[in-house]
Each structure stands twice: as structure tokens, then as C-alpha cells.
Backbone bond lengths (Angstrom), bond angles and torsions (degrees), N, CA, C in turn:
res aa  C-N    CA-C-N  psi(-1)  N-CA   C-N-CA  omega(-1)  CA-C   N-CA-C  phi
1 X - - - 1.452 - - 1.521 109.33 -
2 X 0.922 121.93 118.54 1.776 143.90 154.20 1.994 100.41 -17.54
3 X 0.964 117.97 114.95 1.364 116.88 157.22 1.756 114.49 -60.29
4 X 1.325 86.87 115.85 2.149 111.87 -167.38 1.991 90.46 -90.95
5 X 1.445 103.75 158.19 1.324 125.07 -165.26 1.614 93.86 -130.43
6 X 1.001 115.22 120.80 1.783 140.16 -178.83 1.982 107.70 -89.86
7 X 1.202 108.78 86.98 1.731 83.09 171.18 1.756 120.11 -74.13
8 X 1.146 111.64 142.84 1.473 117.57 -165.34 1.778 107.04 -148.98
9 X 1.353 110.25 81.22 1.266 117.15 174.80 1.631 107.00 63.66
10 X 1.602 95.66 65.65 1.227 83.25 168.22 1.790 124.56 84.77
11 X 1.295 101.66 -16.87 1.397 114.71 -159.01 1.745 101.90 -126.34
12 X 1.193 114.66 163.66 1.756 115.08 -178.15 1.894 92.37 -133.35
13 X 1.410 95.04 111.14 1.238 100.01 161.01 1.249 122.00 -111.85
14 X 1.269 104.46 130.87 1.514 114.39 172.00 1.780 130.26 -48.99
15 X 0.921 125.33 113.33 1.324 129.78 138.99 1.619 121.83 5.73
16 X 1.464 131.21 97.08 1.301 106.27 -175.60 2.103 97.64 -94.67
17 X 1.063 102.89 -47.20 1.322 106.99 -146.84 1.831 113.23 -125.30
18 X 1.316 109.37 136.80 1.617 91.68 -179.72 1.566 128.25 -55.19
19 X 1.295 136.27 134.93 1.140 126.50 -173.69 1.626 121.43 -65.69
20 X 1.036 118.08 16.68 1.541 135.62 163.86 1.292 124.53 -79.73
21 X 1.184 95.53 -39.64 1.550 121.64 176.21 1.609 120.20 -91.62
22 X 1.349 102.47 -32.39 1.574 104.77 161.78 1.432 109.93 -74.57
23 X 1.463 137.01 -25.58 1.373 133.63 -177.96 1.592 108.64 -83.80
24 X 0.932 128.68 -37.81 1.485 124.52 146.40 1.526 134.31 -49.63
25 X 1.371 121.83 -25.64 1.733 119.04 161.35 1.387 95.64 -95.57
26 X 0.840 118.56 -15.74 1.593 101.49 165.99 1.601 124.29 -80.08
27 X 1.222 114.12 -52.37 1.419 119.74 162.85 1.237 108.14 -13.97
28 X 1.771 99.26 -73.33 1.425 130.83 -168.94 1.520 99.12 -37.92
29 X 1.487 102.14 -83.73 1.442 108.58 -167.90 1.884 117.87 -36.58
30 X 1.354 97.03 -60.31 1.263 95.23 -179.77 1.640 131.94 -54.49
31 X 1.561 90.91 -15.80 1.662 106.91 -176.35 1.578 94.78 -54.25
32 X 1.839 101.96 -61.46 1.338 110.98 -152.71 1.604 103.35 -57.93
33 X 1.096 112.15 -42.44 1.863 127.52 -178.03 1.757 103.27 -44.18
34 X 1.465 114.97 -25.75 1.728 118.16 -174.67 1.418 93.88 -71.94
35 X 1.244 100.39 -49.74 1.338 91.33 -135.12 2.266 111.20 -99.51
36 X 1.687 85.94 23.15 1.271 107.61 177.72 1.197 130.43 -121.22
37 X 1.462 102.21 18.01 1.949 110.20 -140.39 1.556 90.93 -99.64
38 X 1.379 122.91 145.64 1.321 136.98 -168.41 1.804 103.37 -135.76
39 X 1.142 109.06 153.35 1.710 111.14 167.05 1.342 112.87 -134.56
40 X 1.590 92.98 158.25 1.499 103.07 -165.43 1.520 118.88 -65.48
41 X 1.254 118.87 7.69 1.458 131.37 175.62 1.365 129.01 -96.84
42 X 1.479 99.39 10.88 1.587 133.29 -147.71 1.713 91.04 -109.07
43 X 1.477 95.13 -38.64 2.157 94.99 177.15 1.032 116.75 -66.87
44 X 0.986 127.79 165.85 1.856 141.96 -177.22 1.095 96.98 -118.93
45 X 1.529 109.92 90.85 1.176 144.29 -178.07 1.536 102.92 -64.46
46 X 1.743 96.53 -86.18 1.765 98.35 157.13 1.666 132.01 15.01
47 X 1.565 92.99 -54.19 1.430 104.67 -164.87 1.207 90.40 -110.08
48 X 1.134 160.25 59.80 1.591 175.88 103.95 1.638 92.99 -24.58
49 X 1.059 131.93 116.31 1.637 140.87 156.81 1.610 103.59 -113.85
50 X 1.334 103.79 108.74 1.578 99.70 167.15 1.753 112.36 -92.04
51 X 1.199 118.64 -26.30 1.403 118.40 171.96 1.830 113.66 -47.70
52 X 1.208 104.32 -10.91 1.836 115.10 177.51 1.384 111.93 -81.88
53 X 1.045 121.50 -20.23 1.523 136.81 -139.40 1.854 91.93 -92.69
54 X 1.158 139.41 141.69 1.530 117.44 168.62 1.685 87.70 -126.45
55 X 1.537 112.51 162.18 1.167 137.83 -172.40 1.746 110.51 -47.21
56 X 1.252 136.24 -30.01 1.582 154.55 124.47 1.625 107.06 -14.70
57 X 1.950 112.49 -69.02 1.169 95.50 177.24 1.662 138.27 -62.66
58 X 1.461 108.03 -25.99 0.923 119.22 -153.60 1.866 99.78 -91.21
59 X 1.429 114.58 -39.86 1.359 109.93 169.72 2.036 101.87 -60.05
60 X 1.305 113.41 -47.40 1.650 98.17 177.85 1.410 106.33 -33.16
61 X 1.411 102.99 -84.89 1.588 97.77 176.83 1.038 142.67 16.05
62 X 1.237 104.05 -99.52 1.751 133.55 156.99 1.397 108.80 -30.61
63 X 0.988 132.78 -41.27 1.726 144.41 -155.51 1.738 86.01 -96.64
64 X 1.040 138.66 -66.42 1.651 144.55 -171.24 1.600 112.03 -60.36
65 X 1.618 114.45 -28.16 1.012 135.09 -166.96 1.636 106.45 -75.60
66 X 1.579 99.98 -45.80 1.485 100.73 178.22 1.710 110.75 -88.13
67 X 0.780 98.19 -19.47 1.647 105.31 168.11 1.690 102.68 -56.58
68 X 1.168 120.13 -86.01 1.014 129.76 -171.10 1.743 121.51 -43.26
69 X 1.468 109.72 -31.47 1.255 110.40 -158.06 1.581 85.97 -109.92
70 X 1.238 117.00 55.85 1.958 121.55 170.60 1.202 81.51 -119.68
71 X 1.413 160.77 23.27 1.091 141.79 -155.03 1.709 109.04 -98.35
72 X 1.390 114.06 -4.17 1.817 117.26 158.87 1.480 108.16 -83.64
73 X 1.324 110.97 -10.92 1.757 113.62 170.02 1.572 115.26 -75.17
74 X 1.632 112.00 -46.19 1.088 104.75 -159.36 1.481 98.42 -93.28
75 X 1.292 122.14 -27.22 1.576 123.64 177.48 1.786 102.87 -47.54
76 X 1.489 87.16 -60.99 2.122 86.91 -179.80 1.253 125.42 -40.26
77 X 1.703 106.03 -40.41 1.524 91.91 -173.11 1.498 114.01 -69.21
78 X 1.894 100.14 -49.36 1.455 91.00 -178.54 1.542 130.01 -67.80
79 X 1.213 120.73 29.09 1.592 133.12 -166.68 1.806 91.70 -119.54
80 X 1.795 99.27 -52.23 1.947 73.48 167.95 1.411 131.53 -84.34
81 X 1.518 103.62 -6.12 1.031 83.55 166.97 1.371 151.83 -108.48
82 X 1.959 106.21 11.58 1.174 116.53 135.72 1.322 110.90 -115.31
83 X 1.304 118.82 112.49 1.391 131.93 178.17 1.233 98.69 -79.91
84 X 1.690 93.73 156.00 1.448 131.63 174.70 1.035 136.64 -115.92
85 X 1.562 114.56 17.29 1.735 129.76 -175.30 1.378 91.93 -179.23
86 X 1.471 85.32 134.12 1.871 115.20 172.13 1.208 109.05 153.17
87 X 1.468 126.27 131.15 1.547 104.58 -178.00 1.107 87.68 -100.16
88 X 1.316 163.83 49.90 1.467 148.67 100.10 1.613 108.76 -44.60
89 X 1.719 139.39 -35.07 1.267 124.22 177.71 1.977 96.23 -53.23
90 X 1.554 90.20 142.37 1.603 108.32 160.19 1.882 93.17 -71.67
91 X 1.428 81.79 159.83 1.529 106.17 169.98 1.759 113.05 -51.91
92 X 1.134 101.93 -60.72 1.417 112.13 174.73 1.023 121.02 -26.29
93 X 1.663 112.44 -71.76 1.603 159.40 -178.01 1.587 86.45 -38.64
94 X 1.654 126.18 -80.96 1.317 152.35 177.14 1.525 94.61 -26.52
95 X 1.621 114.81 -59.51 1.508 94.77 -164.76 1.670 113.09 -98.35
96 X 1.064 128.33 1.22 1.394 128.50 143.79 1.342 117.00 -43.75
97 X 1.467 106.02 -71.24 1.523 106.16 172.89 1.058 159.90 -66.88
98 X 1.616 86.99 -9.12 1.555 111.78 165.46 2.131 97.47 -74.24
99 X 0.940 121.58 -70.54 1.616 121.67 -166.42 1.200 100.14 -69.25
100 X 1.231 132.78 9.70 1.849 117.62 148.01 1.456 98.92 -85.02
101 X 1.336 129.00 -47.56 1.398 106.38 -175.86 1.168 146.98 -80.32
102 X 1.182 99.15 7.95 1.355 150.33 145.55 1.947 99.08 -19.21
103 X 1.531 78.68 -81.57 1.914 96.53 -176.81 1.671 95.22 -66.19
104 X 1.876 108.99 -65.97 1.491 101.94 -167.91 1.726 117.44 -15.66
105 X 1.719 102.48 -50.09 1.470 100.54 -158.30 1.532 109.25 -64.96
106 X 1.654 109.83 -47.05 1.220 125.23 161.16 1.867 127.95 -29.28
107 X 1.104 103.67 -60.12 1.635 114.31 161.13 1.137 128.83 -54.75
108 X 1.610 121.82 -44.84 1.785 142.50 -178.47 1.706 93.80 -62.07
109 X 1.577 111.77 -43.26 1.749 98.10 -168.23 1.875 102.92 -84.97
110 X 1.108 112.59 -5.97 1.411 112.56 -165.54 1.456 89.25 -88.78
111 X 1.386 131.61 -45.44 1.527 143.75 -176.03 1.597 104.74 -58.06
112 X 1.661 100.90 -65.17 1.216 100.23 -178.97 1.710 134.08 -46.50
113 X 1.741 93.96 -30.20 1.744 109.60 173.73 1.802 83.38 -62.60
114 X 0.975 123.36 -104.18 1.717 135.26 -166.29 1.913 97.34 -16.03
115 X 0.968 128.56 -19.06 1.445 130.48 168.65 1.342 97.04 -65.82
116 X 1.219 115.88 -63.32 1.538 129.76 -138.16 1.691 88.77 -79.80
117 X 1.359 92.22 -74.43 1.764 98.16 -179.13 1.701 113.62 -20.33
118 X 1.457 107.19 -58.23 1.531 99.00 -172.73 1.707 126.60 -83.82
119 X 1.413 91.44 -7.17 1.859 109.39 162.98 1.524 95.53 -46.78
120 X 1.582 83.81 -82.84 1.735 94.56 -174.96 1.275 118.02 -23.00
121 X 1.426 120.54 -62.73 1.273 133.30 -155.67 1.313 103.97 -49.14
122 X 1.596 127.28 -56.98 1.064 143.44 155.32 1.494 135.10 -22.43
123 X 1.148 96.82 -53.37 1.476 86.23 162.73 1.830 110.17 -95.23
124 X 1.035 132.71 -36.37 1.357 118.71 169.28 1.607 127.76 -38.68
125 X 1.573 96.74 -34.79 1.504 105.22 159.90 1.368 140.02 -96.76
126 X 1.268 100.95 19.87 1.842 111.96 174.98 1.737 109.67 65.50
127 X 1.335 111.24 28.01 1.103 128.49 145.37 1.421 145.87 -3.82
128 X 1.489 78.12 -97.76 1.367 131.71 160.94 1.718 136.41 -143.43
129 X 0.982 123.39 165.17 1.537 119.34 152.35 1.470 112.82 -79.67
130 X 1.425 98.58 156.91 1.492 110.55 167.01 1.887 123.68 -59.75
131 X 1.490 99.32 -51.19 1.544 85.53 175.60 1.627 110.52 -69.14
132 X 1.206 118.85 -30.15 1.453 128.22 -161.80 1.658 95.75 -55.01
133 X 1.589 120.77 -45.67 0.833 124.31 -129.35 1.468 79.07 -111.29
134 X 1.672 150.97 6.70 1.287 131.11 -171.16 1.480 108.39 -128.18
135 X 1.886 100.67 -7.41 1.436 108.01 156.78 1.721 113.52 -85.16
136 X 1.161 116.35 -48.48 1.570 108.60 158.59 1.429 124.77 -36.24
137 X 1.255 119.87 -53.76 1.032 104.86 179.31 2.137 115.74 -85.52
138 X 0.769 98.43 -14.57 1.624 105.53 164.72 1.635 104.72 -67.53
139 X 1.212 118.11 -34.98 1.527 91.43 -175.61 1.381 116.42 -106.77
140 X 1.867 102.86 18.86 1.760 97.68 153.43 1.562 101.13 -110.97
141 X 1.739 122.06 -27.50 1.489 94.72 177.98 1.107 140.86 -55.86
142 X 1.984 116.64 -16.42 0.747 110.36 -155.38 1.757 118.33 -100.24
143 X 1.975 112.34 30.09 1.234 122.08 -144.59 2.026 78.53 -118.68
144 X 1.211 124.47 126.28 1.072 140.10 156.20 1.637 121.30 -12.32
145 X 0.962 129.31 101.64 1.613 115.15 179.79 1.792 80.98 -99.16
146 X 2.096 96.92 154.83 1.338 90.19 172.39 1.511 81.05 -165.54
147 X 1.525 131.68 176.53 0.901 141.70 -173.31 1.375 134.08 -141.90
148 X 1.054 134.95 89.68 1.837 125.07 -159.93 1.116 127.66 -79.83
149 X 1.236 110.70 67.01 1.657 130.16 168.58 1.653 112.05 -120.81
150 X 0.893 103.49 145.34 1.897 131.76 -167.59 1.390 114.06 -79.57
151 X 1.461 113.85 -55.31 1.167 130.36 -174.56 1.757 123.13 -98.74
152 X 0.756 125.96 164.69 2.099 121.58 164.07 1.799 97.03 -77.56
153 X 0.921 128.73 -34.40 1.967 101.69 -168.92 1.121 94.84 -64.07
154 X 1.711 121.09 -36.90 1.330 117.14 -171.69 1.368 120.45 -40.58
155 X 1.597 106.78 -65.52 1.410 139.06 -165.90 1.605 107.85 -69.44
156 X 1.809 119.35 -36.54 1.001 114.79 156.61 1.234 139.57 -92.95
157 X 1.641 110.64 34.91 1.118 129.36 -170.98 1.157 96.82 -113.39
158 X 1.716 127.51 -55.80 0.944 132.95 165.12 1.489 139.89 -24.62
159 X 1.222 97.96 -58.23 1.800 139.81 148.30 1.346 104.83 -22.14
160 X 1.349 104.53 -83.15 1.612 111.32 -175.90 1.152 104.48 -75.01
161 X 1.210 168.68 19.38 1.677 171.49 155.14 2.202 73.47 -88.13
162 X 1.040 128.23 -73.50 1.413 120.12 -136.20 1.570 117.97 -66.46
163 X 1.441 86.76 -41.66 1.813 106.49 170.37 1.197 116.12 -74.47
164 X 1.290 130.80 3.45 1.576 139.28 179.50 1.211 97.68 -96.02
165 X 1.091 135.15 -46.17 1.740 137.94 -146.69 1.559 85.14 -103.16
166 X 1.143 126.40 -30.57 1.718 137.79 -169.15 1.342 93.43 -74.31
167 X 1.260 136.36 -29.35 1.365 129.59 -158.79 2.235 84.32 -114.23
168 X 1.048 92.42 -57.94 1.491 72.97 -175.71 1.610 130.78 -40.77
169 X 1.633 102.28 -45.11 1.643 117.96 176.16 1.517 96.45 -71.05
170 X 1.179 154.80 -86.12 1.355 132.53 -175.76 2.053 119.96 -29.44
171 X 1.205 113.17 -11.92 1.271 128.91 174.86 1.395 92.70 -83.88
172 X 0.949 107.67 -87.96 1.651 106.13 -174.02 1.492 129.68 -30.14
173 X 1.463 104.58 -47.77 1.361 110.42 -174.87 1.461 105.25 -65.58
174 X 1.525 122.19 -43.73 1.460 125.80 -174.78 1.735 99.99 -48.14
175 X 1.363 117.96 -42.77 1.312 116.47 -160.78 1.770 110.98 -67.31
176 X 1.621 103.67 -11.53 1.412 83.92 -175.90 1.806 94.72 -135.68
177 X 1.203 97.51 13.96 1.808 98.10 156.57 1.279 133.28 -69.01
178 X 1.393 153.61 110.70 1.110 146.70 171.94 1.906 119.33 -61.36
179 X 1.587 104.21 -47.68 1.309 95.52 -175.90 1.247 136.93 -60.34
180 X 1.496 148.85 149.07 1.470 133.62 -129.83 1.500 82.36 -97.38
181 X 1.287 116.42 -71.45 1.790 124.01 -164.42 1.584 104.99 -62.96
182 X 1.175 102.75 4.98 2.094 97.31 170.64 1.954 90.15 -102.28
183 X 1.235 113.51 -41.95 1.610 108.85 -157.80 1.884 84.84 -72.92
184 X 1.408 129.68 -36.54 1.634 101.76 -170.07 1.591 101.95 -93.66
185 X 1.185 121.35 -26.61 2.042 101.34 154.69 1.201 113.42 -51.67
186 X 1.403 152.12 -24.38 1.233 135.36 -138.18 2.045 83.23 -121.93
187 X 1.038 113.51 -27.21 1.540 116.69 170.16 1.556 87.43 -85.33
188 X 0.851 152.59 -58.84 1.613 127.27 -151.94 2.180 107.65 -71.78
189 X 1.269 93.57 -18.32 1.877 116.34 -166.16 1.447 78.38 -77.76
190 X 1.205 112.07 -62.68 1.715 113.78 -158.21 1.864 101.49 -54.90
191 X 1.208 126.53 -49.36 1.146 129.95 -147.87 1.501 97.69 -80.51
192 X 1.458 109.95 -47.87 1.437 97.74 169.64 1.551 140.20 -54.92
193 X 1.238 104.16 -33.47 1.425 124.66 173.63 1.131 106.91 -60.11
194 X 1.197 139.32 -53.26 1.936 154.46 -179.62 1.390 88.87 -36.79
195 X 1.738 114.04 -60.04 1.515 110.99 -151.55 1.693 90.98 -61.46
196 X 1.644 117.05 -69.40 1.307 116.82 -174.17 1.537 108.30 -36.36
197 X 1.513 149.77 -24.76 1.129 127.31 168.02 1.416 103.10 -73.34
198 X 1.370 136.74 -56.99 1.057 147.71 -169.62 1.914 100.61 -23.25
199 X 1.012 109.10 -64.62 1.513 136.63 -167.21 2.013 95.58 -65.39
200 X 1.119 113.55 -62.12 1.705 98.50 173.77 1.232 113.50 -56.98
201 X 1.515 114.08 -43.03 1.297 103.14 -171.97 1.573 123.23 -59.15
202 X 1.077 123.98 -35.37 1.531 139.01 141.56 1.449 127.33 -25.40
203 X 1.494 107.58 -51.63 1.364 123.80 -175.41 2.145 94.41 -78.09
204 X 1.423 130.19 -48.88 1.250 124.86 -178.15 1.748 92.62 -60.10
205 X 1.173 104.37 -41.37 2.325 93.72 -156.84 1.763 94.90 -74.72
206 X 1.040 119.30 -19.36 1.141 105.95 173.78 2.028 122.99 -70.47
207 X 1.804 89.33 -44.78 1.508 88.46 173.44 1.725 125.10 -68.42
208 X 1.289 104.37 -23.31 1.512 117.25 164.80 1.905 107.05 -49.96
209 X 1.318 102.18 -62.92 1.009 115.31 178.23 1.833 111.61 -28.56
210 X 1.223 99.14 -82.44 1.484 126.88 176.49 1.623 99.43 -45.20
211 X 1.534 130.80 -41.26 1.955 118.74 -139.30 1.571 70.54 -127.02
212 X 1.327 138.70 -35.97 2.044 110.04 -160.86 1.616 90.42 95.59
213 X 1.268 96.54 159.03 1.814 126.69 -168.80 1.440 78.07 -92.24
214 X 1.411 139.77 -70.17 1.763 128.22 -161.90 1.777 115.15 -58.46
215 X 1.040 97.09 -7.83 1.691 105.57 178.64 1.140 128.95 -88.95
216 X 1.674 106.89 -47.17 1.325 132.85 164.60 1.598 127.41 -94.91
217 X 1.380 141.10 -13.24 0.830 122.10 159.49 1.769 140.38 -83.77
218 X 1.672 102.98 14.35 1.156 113.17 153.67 1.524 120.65 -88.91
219 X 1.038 110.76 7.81 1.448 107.42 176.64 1.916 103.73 -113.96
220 X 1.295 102.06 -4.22 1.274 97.41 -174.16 1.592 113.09 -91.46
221 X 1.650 94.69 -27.71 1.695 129.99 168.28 1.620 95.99 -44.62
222 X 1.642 108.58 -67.57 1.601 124.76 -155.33 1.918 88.59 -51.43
223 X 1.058 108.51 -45.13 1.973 108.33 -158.64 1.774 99.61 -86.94
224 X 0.773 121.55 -6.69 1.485 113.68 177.09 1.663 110.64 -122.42
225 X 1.337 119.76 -2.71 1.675 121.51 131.43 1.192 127.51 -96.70
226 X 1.656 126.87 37.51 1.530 126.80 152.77 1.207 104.38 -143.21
227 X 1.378 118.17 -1.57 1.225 136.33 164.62 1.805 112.67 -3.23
228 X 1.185 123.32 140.67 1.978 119.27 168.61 1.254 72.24 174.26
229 X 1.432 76.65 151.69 1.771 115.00 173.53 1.402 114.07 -77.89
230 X 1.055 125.40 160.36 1.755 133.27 -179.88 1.741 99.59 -32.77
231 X 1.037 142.36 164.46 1.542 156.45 121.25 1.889 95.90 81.09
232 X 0.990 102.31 -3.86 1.685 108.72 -174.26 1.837 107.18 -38.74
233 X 1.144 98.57 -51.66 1.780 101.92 -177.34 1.479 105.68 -100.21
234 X 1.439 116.91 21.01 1.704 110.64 179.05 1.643 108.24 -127.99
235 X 1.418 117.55 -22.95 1.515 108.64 -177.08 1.090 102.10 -121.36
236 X 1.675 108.87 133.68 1.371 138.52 -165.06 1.442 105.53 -64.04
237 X 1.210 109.56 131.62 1.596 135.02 -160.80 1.255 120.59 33.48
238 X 1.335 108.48 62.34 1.351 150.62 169.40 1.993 112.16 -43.81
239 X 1.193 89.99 -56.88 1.636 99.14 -166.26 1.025 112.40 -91.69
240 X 1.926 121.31 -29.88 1.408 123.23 165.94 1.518 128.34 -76.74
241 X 1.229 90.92 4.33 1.781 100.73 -175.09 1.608 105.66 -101.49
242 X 1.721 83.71 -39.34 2.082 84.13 -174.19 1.526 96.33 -81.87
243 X 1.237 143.08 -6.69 1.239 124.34 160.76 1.662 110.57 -77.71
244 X 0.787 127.99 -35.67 1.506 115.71 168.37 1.007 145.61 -50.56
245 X 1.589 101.46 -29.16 1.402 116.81 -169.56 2.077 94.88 -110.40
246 X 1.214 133.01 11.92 0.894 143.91 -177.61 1.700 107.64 -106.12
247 X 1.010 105.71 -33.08 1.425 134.89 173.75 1.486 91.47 -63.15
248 X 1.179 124.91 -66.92 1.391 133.39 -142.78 1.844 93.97 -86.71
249 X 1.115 113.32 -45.47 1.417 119.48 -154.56 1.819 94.72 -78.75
250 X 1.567 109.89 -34.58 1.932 99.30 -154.94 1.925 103.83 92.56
251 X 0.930 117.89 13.82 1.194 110.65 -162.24 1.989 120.05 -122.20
252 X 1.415 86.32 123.93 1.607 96.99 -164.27 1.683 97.85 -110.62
253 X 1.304 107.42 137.95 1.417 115.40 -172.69 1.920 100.90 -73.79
254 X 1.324 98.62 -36.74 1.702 97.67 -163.08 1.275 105.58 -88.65
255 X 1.696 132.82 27.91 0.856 126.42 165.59 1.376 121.73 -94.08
256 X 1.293 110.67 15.43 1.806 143.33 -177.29 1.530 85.26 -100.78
257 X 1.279 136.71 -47.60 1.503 108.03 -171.95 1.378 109.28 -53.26
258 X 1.287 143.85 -39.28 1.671 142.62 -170.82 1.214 99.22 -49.73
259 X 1.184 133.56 -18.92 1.564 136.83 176.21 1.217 108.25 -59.26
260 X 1.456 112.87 -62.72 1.654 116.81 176.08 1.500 115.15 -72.11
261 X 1.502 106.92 -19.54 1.714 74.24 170.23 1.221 119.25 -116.17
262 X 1.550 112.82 26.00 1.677 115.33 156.14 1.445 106.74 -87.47
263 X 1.324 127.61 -12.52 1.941 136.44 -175.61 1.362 73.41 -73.61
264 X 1.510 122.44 -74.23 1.646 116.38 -132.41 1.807 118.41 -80.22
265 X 1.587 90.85 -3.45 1.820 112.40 -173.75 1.658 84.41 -81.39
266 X 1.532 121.56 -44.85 1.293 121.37 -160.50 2.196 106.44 -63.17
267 X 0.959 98.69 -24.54 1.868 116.13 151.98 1.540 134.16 -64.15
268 X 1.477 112.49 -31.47 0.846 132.97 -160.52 1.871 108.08 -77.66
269 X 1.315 93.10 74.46 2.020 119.63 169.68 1.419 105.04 -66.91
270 X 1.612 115.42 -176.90 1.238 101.89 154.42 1.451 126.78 -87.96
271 X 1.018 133.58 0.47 1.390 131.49 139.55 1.329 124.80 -67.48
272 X 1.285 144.67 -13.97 1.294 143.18 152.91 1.404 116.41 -73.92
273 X 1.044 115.37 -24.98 1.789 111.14 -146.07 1.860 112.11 -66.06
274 X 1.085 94.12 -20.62 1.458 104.60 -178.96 1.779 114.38 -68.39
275 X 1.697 106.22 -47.95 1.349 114.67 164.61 1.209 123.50 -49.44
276 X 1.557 99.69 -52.04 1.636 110.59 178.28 1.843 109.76 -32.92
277 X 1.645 95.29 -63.28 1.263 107.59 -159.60 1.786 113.44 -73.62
278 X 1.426 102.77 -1.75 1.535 100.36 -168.55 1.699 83.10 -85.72
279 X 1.744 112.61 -46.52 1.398 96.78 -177.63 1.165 141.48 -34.84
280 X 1.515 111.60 -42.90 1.111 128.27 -157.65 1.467 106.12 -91.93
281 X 1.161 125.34 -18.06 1.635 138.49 -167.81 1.906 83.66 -100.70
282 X 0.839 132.45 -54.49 1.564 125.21 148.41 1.551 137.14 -4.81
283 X 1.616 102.98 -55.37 1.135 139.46 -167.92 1.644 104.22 -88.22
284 X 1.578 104.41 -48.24 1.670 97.98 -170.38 1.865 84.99 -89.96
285 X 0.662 162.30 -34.63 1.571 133.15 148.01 1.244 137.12 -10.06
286 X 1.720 101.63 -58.91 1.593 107.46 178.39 1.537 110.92 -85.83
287 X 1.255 101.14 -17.12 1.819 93.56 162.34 1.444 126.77 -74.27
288 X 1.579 117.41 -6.28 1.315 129.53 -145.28 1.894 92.67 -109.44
289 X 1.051 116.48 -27.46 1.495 139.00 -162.62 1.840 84.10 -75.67
């Protein structure tokens, strides 16, 4: 099959992978997502102690809370930008994008629980109020998330860089939380997130597979030097908050890049090895900054 061109805002993204092969990590993924799925009615609420909570936990919270609950932001983009109606999509195009959304839909309800879950949490723990807390978050959901990458390795590169560090910082924080129903949300947040890396990381080794380490690891370069976390340039005091709670936690976002360059070392032939190593000499740079 001919490598097919996706328009996506304006933009032509490339084609990473045959859609045969995307309907199989998807399968996959979503299999595992059945048969792991938990609800927020599942916590022992009951046993909610907010007197545990110190002024640290409770700004985390709040800060993870709006993170999490952008999740009609991030669904949109990746919905235009593999669309699912137009009879201008090629056939191809059509069935690629049909078996990513496949997962998309799969992921959006797993996100949306981690929305919901930490709503709750919030007000169960004197938080917040409920209205207080659905105009707050209305006046960051309602700010555009978007992403400036060209291609899908990009975007699912991105992806897997985000849910790595997403699962690590919910790791961290559990480790120095006391309260009981924050430490088993923050294990149920963590575990889900793993899978969602699990699943990009799949989706990048596959395009490696298909494009070569010299093809693709300049594009992996491009997303991990403009690199930011979800809402970074959209919610107000953004950078002074995640330094605080970074402070508090031990917790470095770019310690999720080692993710990608233990995937791309796992390539690393003697025809790769050179890429491998530019990555990674890449990597201890932007950690070094």
C-alpha cells in the first residue's frame, strides 16, 4: 500500500502504519482496558480522612484535577486529526482511523473516570464545592489543547513521553501521601496510565519497524525538544504551581524520556546503533538544561 496523507488542521500527516496492524494494538490494548476497568464507587469513601491531607496535598489535587478533566480537549484534537467521516478520506486513511478510535474511545472513558474520580475526591474532601469546582474547571476546559506535530510518530510519541511521566508523578505523589483514599486513587491513576503508555509505545516500535531508526528518530528529537506537558501554556499559573508540587513530589517530567530511549536502544542493530546513540546523547542534554 502507497503511504496515504491525513489532512489534520490544516496540516498533512503522514501515515505511520498499515491499518492491520493498527487494529491489532488496538484489539490488544483495548482487550487489556476490559478486563481492568474499575469505578469510582469502588473507593472507600467511608474511610476518606481529610485531616491527613497537608496543604501540598490538596493544591496537588486541584492541579491533577484540571489536568485530567481537559479530556474533551484532548479527545478533539486527536478525532480531527484522524478523522472519521468525509468521503474525501481514501479507504486506507478511513481504515486507519477507524482502529485508532477504536482505543481513542477506549482511553477518553478511562480519562474521563480519572476526571470524575478526582472531582469527587474534591469535594468529599472539603476541597472544594461542587459548583465552585465546575466553573473552575469550565474556565480551563474550555481553552483549546492542540499540538504542533505533522506526522502520528510525532503525536504518538508525544503521547507516550506524556503518559509515562503521568504514571510516574502519580507514583511519586502516592509515595509521600498519607491519606488512604488519595494513596489507592493515585495507584489506580498510575496503573492506568502504564497501560496507555504500554499501547504508544507499541504504536512508535511499530513505526520504527516500518520507517528505520535514521528516519524516525529525528522526529522523535523534534517532540522531546518542544516537549510540555498537557495545559502547560493554557492554565493560569501553570509553571509556578508545577514547580511546587515538583519540589514536593522528587519529580521530574523528563525522566519519562528514558522510556523512549530504552524503546529505540531496543532497535539499535548495527545499522541503527548510531541513531540509537545520537538519541540518547540528545536526551542527557535536555536533561542537563
Amino acid at each position: 500500500m502507497n503511504e496515504t496523507l491525513i489532512e489534520a488542521d490544516g496540516e498533512r500527516l503522514r501515515q505511520s502504519i498499515e491499518p492491520g496492524e493498527m487494529r491489532e494494538l488496538t484489539r490488544n490494548a483495548v482487550g487489556r482496558a476490559a478486563t481492568r476497568q474499575w469505578s469510582v464507587d469502588e473507593l472507600s469513601w467511608a474511610s476518606l480522612r481529610p485531616e491527613q491531607l497537608t496543604d501540598t496535598d490538596r493544591s496537588v489535587v486541584r492541579f491533577i484535577t484540571f489536568i485530567e478533566d481537559h479530556i474533551p480537549g484532548y479527545l478533539t484534537y486527536f478525532l480531527d486529526a484522524f478523522p472519521v467521516s468525509g468521503t474525501d478520506l481514501a479507504i486506507e486513511e478511513f481504515c486507519f482511523n477507524r482502529e485508532y478510535f477504536r482505543f481513542l474511545i477506549s482511553w477518553a472513558n478511562e480519562e474521563e473516570r480519572h476526571a470524575s474520580v478526582l472531582t469527587r475526591y474534591q469535594v468529599e474532601a472539603g476541597i472544594s464545592d461542587p459548583e465552585t469546582l465546575m466553573l473552575e474547571l469550565a474556565e480551563e476546559g474550555r481553552k483549546k489543547f492542540a499540538l504542533p506535530y505533522e506526522n502520528p510518530v510525532q503525536a504518538f510519541t508525544y503521547t507516550l513521553v506524556q503518559e509515562k511521566a503521568t504514571q510516574l508523578f502519580y507514583q511519586r505523589f502516592k509515595a509521600v501521601a498519607k491519606e488512604p483514599v488519595l494513596c489507592d486513587l493515585l495507584h489506580r491513576l498510575a496503573r492506568d496510565e502504564a497501560r496507555h503508555f504500554a499501547f504508544y509505545s507499541e504504536l512508535v516500535e511499530a513505526y520504527i519497524r516500518r520507517h528505520g531508526l535514521a528516519a524516525t528518530v529525528p522526529d522523535l528529537k523534534d517532540v522531546l525538544s518542544t516537549f510540555r506537558m498537557p495545559l502547560a501554556d493554557t492554565l493560569n499559573g501553570y509553571w509556578r504551581w508545577s514547580l511546587k508540587i515538583t519540589d514536593a513530589t522528587s519529580y521530574d517530567h523528563t525522566e519519562a524520556y528514558d522510556a523512549l530511549v530504552r524503546l529505540v536502544n531496543g532497535f539499535a542493530t548495527s545499522s541503527g546503533r548510531a541513531s540509537a546513540a545520537d538519541l540518547a546523547e540528545f536526551v542527557h542534554r535536555i536533561r542537563g538544561i
